[in-house]
N, C-alpha and C positions, 0 to 999 in steps of 0.2 A: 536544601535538605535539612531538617531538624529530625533529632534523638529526642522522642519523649520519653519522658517515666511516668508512671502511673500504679496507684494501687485501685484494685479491683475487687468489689464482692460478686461473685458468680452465683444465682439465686436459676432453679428450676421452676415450674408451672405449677408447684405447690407452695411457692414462699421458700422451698426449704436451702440455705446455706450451703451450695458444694466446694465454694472454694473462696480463700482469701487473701490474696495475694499481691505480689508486685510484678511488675513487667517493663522493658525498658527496648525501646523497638525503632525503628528508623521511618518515619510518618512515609505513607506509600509504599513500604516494602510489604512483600507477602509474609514477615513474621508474624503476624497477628491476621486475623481475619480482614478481609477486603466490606463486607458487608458493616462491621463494625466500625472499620477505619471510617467511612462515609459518614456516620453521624457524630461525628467528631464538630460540633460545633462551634467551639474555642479553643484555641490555644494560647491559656495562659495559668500560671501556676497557680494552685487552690481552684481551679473552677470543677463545681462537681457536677454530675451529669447520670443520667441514668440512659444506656445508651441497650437495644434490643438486637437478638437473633432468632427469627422466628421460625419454627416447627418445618423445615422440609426446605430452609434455605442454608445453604453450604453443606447439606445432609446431616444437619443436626435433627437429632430423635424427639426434642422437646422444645419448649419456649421458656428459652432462658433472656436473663436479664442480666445484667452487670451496671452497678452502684461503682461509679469508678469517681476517683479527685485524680488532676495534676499534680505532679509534686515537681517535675527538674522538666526543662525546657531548653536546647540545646543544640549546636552546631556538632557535626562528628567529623574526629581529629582525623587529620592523614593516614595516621596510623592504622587506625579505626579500618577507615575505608580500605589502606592495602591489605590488610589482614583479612580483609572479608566478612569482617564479623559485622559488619550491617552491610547489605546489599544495598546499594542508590536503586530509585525506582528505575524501571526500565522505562525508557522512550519509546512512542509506536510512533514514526513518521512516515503518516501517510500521503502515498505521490499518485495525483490524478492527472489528467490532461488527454487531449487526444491524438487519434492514433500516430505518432510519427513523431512525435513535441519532445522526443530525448530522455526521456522518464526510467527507462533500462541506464543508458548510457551515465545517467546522472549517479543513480546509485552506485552500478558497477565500478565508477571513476573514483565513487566515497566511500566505495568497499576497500579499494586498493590506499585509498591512504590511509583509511581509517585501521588499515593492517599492518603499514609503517611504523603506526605509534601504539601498535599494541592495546587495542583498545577492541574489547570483545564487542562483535554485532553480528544480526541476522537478517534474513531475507526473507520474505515471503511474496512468491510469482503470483501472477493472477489473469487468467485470461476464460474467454466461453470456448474456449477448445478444452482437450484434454489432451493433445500431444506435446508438450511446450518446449520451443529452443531455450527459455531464457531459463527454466529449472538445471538446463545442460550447462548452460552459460557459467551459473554461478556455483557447480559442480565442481566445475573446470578451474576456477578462481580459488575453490578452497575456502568459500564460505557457508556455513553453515544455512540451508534454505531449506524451505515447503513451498508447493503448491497448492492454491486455492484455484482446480479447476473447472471446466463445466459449469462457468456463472460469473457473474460480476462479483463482486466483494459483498455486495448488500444482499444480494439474494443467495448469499452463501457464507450469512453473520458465521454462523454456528462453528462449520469446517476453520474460517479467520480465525474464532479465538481459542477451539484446540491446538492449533497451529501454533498462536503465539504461543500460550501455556508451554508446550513441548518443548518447545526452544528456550523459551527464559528457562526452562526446567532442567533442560540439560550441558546448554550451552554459557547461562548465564551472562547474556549478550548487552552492552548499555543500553543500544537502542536497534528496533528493529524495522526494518525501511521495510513498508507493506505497498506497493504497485499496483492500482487498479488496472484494469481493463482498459484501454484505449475508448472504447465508448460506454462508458459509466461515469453516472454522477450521482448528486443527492446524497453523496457520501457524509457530510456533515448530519442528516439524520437520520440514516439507517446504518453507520459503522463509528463514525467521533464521538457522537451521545451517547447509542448503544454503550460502548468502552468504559465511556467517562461515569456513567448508570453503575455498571457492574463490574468494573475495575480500577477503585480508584486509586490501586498500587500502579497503575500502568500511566503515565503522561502522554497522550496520542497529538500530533501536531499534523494537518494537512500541506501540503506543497501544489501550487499546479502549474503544470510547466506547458506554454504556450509557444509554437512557433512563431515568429513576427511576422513571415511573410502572411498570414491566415488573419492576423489583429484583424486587420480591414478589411480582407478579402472577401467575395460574398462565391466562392465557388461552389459551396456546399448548397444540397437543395434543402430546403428551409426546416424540414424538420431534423436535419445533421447540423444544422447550422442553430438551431433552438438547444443538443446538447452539450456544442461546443459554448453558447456562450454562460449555460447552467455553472458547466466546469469554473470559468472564470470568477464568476458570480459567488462564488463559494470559496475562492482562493483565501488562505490563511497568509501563505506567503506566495505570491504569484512571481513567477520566474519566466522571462522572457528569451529563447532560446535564439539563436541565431538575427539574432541582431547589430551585427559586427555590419558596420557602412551605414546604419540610420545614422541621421544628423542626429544631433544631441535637442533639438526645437521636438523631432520626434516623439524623444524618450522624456519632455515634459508633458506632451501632450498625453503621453501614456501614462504617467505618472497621475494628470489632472483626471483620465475616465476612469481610474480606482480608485478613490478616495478613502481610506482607512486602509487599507491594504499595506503587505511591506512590498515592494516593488525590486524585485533584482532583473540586471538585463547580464545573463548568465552565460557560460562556455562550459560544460562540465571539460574540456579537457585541458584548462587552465586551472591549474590546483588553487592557485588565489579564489577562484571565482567559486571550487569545495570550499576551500574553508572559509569563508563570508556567509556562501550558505547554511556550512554546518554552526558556526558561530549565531547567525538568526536564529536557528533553530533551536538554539539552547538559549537562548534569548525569550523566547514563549511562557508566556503563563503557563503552568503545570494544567490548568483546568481552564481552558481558554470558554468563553462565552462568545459562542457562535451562532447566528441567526439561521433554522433550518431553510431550504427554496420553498420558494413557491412552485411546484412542479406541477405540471401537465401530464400525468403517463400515458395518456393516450400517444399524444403526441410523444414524446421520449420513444415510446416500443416504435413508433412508427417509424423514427429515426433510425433505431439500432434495426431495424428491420430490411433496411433499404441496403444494408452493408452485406454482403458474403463473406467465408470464414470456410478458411480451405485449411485442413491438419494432414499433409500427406510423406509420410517414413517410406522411402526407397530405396531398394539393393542395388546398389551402382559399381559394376566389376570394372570399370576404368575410373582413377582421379580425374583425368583428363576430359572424359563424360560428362564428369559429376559440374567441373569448371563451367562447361559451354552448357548444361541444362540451367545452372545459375543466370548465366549471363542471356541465356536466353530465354529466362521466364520475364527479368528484368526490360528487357526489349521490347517482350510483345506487348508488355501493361504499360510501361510509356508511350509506345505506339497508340495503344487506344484513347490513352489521355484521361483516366479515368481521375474524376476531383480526388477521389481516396485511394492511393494502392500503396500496400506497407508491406514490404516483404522478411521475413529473415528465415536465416537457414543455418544450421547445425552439420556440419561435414567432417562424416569419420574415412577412413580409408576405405571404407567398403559401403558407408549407406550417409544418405541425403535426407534432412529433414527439412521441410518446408511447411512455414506460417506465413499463409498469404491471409490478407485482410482490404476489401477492395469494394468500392462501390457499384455494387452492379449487381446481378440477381446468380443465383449458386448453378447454373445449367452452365453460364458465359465465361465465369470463372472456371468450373471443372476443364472446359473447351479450351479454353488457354493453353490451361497446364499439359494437359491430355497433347495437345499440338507441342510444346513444347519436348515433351518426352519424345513423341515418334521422330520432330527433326533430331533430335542428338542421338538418339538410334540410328538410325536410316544413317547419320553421318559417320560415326564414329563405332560402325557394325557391332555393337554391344547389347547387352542382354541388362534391362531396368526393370525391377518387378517391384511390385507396390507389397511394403510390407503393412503398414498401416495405415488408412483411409476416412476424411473425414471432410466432408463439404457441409453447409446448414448457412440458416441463418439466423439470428438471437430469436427467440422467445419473446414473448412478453414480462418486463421483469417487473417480480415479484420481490421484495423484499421481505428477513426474516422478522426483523425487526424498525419500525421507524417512531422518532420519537419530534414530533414540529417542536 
């Protein structure tokens, strides 16, 4: 973090002189313009520069120009920072990986200690439904979140960085952990670049958090097995989940098929293994230079297409019900063995939310559930009414923005 000073001549699209001044601001923070801060080509004292903001970008009325010199170049004191009087840039740390690889758990684990030490952060969920457990999740936690629903993260840029905006805006949060979708990737060019493009007060780092038993496995049919390994392929810092009993010959062998990568073999519920993570993560280039994929989207949609995506809110007038519907939707989708099934559920005294996510087509899925309901009826003589309802399967995604 550096405090620059600067004096500045402010000149409109007539040549004519509006202002002449000094300014003195925290590189990356949103005290000054973000489109400005970007043409900041040196940092060093005396360098002069003529740097632009042109006619309809940050809703400026004109094309202005600013004649600016360095004058002070600078570290800010402790003091500085407790007082607030220069914000540090906010962190966007984005966690990809697929469905089931611990990416809620990881965060929700670095929520809770990152709230021990008083250290402001936010959330932002993300899934192709629009009923979501984990916005309930981290409701419940006392952290401050949004929803990016009804889309991946990439095909829903726009919604992400209102989202961030509002939070850094209200909350003032250091760093904000943003969660893609279970089946999304390409994330480094339609949401890192995007950021890094048009906000370069914000530091965005990606994570992608891989189950071990899946490294090798080929269960997946080839075009879910073409997004899983995208994800990988694009890891900033790859984190290896449930890896406790590989031999350590393993975890070089894993270390040797990533090469550049930072490699953790992670537990989120061993606080060592948060803060090692969170310690990399502050460890990252501010403006990391990341190589976009090479993607296929044919292939990608055909992937995410092959997945069903069930959102269903039910009024459950027994706990007791609500128990044995869990435990029995859990039963019947390990029964069928399907490569993918992700379940979670949100449980109030009186209603059952379930996000199932399962490979298989949206008829066989609904059939599950639907069976599952009438046995824990039929057993437990209880009345279950569907208050909200949502089966499909992804789209073809479109991204708002992509930058190779």
């Amino acid at each position: 973090m550096k405090i620059i000073s600067l004096r500045y001549i402010m000149k409109n699209s007539r040549g004519e002189n509006l202002e002449d001044s000094y300014t003195t601001f925290l590189l990356g923070s949103n005290a000054i313009s973000s489109h400005l801060q970007s043409q900041l080509t040196e940092l060093r004292v005396g360098h002069h520069q003529t740097i632009t903001l042109p006619k309809g970008v940050e809703d400026a009325d004109d094309d202005f120009s600013f004649e600016i010199t360095l004058t002070a170049i600078r570290d800010p004191t402790p003091a500085e920072l407790h007082a607030g009087r220069y914000l540090a840039p906010t962190k966007i740390h984005l966690l990809s990986g697929f469905l089931g690889a611990g990416k809620t758990t990881a965060i929700e684990q670095a929520s809770q200690y990152l709230q021990k030490q008083n250290i402001p952060i936010a959330v932002i969920t993300n899934d192709q439904g629009d009923r979501l457990v984990d916005g309930s999740r981290f409701l419940h936690l006392g952290v401050p979140s949004r929803e990016v629903s009804g889309g991946c993260l990439c095909c829903n840029f726009n919604t992400l960085e209102e989202n961030i905006g509002l939070l850094t805006t209200a909350t003032r949060p250091t760093m904000v952990f943003a969660e893609a979708v279970g089946s999304c990737t390409d994330l480094i060019a339609t949401v890192l670049k995007p950021l890094l493009d048009q906000h370069p007060e914000w530091q965005p780092t990606i994570s992608v958090l891989a189950d071990a038993q899946l490294l090798d496995a080929s269960i997946h049919d080839p075009t879910i097995r073409y997004i899983y390994q995208k994800q990988l392929e694009e890891a900033q810092v790859l984190m290896i989940t449930r890896g406790e009993g590989f031999p350590g010959q393993w975890k070089k062998e894993v270390r040797a098929r990533f090469p550049g990568k930072t490699i953790l073999f992670h537990n989120s519920y061993k606080e060592a293994d948060i803060i090692r993570w969170l310690d990399t993560l502050e460890s990252l280039p501010p403006r990391p230079a990341l190589p976009s994929l090479d993607i296929d989207y044919d292939v990608y949609a055909e992937g995410e297409a092959r997945l069903a995506w069930l959102d269903q809110e039910l009024a459950v007038d027994s706990e007791q019900a609500a128990n044995h519907l869990v435990t029995a939707l859990h039963d019947k989708l390990e029964k069928e063995n399907f490569p993918v099934r992700r379940l979670k559920f949100w449980q109030t005294p009186t209603t059952l939310l379930i996000n199932a996510r399962v490979q298989t087509d949206r008829l066989t899925l609904m059939q599950i559930v639907a069976d599952a309901i009438a046995e824990t009826t039929t057993l437990y003589q209880c009345d279950i009414r569907t208050i909200t309802y949502n089966c499909f399967q992804p789209t073809y995604p479109k991204p708002q923005h992509r930058i190779a």
